[in-house]
Legacy VTK file of the C-alpha trace (Angstrom):
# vtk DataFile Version 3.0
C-alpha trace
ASCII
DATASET POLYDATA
POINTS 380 float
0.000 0.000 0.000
1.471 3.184 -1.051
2.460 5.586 2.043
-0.374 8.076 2.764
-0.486 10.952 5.745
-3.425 10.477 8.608
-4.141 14.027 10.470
-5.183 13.117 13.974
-6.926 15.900 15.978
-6.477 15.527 20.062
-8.053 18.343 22.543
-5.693 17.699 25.503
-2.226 19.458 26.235
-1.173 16.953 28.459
-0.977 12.894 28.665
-4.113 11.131 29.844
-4.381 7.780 29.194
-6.018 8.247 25.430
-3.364 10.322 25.038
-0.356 7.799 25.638
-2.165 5.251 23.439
-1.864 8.234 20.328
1.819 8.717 21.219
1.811 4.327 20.982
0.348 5.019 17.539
1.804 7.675 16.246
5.238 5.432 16.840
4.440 2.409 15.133
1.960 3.079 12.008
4.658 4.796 9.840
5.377 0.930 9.740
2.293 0.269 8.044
2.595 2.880 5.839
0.883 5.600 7.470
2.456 9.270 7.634
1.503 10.662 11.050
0.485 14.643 11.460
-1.293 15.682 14.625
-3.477 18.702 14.894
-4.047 19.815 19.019
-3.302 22.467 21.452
0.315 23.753 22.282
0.954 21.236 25.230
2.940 18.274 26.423
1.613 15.503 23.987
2.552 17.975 20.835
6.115 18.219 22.179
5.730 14.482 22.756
4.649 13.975 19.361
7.166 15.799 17.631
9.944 13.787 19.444
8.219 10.907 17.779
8.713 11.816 14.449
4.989 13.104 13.626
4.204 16.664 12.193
2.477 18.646 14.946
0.504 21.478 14.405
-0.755 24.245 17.404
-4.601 25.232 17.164
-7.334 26.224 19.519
-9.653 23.743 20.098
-12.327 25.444 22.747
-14.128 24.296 25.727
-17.594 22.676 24.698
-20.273 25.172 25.604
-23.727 26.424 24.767
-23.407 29.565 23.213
-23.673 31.766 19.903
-20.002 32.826 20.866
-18.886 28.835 20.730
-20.545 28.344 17.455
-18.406 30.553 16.072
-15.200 29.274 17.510
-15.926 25.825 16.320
-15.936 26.951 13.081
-13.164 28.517 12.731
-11.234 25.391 14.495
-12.842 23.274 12.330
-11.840 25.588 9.246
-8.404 25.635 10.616
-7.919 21.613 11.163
-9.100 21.498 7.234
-6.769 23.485 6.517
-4.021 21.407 7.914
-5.986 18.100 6.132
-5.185 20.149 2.434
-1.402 21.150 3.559
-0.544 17.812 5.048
-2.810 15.952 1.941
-4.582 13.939 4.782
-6.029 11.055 3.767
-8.448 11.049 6.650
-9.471 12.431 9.715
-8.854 10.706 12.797
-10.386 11.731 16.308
-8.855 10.933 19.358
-11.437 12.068 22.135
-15.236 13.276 22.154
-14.430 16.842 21.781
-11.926 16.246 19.052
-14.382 14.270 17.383
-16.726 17.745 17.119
-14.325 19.934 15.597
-12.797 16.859 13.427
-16.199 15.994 12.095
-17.077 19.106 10.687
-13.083 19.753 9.111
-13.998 16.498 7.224
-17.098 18.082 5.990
-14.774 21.155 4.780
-11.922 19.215 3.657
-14.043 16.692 1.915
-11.992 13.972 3.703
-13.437 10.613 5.373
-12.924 10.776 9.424
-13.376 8.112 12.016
-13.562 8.894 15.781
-11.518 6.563 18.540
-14.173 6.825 21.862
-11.731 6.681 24.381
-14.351 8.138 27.552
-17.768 7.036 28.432
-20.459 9.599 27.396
-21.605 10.581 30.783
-25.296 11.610 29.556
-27.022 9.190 32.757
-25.202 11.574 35.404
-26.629 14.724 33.616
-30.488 14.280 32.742
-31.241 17.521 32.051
-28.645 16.974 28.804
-29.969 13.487 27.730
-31.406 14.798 24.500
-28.472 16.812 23.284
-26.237 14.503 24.152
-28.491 11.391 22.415
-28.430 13.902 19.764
-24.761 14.452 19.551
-23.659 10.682 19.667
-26.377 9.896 16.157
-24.748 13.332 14.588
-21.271 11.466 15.093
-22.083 8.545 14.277
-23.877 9.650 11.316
-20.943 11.500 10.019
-17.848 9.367 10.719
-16.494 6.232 8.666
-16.439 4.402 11.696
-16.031 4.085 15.364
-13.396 2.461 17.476
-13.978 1.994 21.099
-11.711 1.162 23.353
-14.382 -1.840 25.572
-17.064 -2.973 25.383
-18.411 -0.881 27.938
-17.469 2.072 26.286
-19.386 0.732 22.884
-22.159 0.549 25.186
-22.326 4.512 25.594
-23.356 4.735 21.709
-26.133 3.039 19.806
-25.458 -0.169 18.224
-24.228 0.137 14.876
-21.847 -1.716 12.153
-19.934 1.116 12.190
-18.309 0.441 15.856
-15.269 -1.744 16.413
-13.688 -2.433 19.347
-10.154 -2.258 19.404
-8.442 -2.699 22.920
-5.489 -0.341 24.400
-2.018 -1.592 23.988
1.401 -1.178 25.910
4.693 -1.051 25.070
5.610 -4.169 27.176
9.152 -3.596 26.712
9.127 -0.865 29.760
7.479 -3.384 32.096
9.494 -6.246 33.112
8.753 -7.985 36.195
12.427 -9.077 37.013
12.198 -5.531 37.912
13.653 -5.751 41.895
11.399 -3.357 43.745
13.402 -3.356 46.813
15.297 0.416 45.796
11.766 1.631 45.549
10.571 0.505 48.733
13.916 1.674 50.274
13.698 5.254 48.916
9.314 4.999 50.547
11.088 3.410 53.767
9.239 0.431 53.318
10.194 -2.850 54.917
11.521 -5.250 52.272
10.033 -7.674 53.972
6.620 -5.812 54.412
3.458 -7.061 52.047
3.138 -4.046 50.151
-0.465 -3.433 48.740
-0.503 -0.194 45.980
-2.693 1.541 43.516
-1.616 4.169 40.817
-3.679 6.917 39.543
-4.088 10.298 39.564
-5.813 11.762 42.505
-9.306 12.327 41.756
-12.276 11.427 43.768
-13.605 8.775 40.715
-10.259 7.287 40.933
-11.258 5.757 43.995
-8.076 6.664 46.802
-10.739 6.629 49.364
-12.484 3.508 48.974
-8.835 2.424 48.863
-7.965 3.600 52.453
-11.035 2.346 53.487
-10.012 -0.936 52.144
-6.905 -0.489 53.985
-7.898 -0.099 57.209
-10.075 -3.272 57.596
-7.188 -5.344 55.800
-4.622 -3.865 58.426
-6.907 -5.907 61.180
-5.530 -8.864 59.397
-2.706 -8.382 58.029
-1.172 -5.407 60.573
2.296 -5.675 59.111
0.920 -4.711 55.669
1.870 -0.986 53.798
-0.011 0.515 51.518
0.837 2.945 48.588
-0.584 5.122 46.813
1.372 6.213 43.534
-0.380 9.693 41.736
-0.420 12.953 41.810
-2.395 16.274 40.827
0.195 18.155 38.553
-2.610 20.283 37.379
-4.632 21.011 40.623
-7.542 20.102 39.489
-8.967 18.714 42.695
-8.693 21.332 44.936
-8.337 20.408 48.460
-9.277 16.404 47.612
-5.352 15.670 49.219
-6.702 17.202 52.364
-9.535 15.105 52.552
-7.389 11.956 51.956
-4.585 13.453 54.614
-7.578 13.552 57.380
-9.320 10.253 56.656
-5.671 8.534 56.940
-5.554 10.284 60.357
-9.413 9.149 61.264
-8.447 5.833 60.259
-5.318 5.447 62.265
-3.393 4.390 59.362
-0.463 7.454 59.505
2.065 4.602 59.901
1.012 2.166 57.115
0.360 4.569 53.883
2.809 6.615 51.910
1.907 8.739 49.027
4.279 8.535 46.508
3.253 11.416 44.168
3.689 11.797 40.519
6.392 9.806 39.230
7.295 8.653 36.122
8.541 5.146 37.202
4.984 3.378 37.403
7.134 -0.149 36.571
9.154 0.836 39.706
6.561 1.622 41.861
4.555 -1.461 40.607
7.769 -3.469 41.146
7.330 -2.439 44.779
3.932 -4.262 45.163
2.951 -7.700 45.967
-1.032 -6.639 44.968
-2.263 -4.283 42.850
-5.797 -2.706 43.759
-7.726 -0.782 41.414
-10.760 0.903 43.318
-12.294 3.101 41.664
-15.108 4.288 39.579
-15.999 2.385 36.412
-13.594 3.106 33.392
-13.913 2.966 29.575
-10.894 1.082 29.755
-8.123 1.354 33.062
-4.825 0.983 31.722
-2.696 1.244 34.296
-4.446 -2.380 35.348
-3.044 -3.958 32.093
0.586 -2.074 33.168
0.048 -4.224 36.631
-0.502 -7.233 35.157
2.602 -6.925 32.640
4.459 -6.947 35.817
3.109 -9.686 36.831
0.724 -8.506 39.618
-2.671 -10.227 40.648
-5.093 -6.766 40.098
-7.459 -6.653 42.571
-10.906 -4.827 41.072
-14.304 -3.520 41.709
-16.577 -5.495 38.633
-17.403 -2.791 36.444
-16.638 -0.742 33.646
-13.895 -2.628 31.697
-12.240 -4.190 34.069
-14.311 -7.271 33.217
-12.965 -7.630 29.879
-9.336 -7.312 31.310
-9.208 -8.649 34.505
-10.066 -12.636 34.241
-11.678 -12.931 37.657
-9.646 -16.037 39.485
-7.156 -16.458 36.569
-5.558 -13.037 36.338
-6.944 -11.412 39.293
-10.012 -10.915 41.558
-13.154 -8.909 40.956
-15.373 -7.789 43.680
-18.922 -6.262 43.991
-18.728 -2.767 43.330
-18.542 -0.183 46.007
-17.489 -2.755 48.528
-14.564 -1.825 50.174
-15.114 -4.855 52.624
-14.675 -7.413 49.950
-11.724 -5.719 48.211
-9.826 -6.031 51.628
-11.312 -9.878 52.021
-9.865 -10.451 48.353
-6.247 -8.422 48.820
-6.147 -10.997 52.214
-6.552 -14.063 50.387
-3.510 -13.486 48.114
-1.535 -12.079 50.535
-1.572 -15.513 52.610
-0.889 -17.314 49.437
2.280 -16.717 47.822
1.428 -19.587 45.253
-1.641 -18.336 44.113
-0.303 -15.045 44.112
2.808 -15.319 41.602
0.428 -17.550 39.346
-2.454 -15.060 38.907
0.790 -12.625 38.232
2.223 -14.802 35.795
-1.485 -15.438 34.174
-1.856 -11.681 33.593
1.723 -10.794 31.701
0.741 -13.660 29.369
-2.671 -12.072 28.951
-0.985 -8.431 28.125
1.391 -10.164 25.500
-1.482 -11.766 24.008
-4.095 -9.610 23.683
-3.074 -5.516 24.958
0.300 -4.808 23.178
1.093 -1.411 21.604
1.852 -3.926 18.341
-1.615 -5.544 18.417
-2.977 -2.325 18.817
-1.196 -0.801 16.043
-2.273 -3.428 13.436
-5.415 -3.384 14.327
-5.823 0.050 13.680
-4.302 0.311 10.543
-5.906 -2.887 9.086
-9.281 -0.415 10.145
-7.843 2.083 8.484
-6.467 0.164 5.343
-10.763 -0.502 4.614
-11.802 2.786 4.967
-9.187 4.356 2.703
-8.941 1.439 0.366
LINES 1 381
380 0 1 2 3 4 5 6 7 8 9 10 11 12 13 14 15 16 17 18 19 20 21 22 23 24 25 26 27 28 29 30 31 32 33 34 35 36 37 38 39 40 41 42 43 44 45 46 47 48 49 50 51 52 53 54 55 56 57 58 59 60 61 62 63 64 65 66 67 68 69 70 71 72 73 74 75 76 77 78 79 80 81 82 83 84 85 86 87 88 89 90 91 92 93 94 95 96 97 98 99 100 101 102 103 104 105 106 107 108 109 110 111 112 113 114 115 116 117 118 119 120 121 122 123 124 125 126 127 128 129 130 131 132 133 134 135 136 137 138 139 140 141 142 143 144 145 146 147 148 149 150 151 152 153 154 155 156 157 158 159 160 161 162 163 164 165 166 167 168 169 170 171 172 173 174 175 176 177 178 179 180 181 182 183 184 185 186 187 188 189 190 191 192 193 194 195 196 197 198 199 200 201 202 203 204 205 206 207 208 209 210 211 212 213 214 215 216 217 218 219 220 221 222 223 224 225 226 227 228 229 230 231 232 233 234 235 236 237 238 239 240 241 242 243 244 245 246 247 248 249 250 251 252 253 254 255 256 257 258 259 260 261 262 263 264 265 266 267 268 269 270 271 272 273 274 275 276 277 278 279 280 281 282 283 284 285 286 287 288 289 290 291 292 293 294 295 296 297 298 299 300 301 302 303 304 305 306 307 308 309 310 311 312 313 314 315 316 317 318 319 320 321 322 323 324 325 326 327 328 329 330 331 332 333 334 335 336 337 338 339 340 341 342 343 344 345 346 347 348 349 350 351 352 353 354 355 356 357 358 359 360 361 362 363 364 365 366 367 368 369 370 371 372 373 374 375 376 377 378 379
């Protein structure tokens, strides 16, 4: 197939998870003979892009809001994304969040290229009734307009109505940054952690859905049977955007007496390290289109220890990678941590279980192909 340039549009200025899976992309389909461009704000992932080779270019992409003055500035990003489609000779369009999706949808129109839309989030129109009709709207104007769909789960398919047009394609990793021969013991040194100590961790930024509450809460029934046990909690908030939410989490490890037995690592950019550190991973939070720090756990070869919901259903095999527990049940999360923590055996096989499961089926590679054989049917 002879090369041809994709122009994907991303809202964000910094790395969320949707964003590190574009970065995965934007690395590996040149192999497939894909040109990568990428039209976003001035930010982290454009300076990440560039590194990787792809031609960035700076826009405005506004907030999404109701208003005759928003209208106006959607346009003109949309006019300005087409643009970049004619300079760059785009083939297509490609979308890498909702928002992006908005402006990218109506470039296509103007450019008179084919787009498709990657749905990355849930569309959150249940937790805002008073919106249900514009947003039901919005989701059969997108659909109606791009080539196709790709959602990350299952469970984020199941925000949009059913259609041919959707295809799941899972998130990938480059496995080649998490190796679980990985010795964890300089990590728990530089926490002041006990090598020695059962270590129990989550990672994630901290955010009230991400679930660092439920966590402690977790923690402090576990610690009545397992007292010698530490728990981390690896994340930070490098763009303080929950004000005063570390405060809250500082006083409820003080109500629950559990000063001694949980360290906050903070943001760090050695998640294998920190992960390294743990003998179970917990993942407590609030259902997720996807979750992919869990699939960075199991690469390490860590049992993940989950509320069943979201996606963590269709990554987390419950009893062969990990364990899955009623959601909202901080109780049986602790009950579940327990169990593998008094079994070493079961332990290191449910580990071993889930690396096989990331090299099988949620590799950056796998990922890759999949999109550009997608992309190969829509162009071809």
């Amino acid at each position: 197939m002879p090369q041809q340039t994709i122009l994907f549009v991303d809202h964000a200025p910094s790395l969320g998870g949707a964003e590190r899976s574009l970065l995965l992309l934007l690395e590996r389909l040149p192999a497939q003979s894909w040109t990568c461009a990428l039209a976003g704000v001035p930010g982290t992932l454009l300076e990440e892009a560039a590194q990787r080779g792809a031609a960035v270019y700076p826009l405005h992409l506004p907030r999404l809001k109701r208003s005759p003055r928003f209208a106006l500035d959607a346009w003109q990003s949309a006019q300005a994304i087409a643009q970049v489609a004619r300079q760059t000779k785009a083939s297509l369009l490609y979308a890498n969040t909702v928002r992006a999706a908005i402006y990218a949808a109506l470039a296509a129109r103007i450019a008179r290229r084919p787009f498709i839309w990657h749905m990355r989030d849930f569309w959150l129109s249940e937790t805002r009734p008073r919106r249900l009709w514009f947003d039901t709207a919005g989701k059969h104007l997108l659909l109606g307009a791009t080539r196709c769909v790709i959602a990350n789960s299952q469970a984020t398919a199941a925000h949009l109505p059913t259609s041919s047009k959707v295809h799941i394609i899972y998130n990938g990793i480059d496995v080649s940054l998490f190796d679980p021969a990985l010795d964890g013991r300089d990590f728990r040194r530089r926490c002041h952690i006990s090598a020695h100590a059962p270590v129990v961790g989550m990672v994630g930024r901290l955010r009230p859905w991400k679930g660092q509450a439920a966590f402690l809460q977790m923690a402090a029934l576990l610690r009545q049977q397992a007292p010698g046990a530490h728990f981390l909690i690896v994340g930070g908030d490098p763009f303080q955007l929950a004000d005063g939410y570390k405060q809250e989490l500082d006083a409820l490890v003080q109500s629950l007496h559990l000063a001694d037995h949980v360290t906050f690592v903070g943001q760090t950019h050695e998640v294998a390290a920190a992960l390294a550190a743990l003998d179970v991973f917990v993942h407590p939070g609030q259902p997720e289109p996807f979750g992919l720090v869990n699939i960075e756990a199991m690469a390490m070869a860590k049992p993940v220890v989950a509320f069943a919901h979201g996606a963590l259903p269709e990554i987390v095999q419950d009893g062969v990678t990990g364990l899955l527990c009623p959601a909202d049940d901080a109780a049986a999360l602790a009950t579940a941590v327990l169990a593998l923590l008094e079994d070493d055996g079961r332990r290191r096989n449910l580990g071993a279980a889930g690396r096989q499961r990331v090299l099988e089926n949620f590799t950056a590679a796998r990922m890759a192909a999949e999109v550009a054989e997608l992309l190969a049917s829509v162009t071809g």
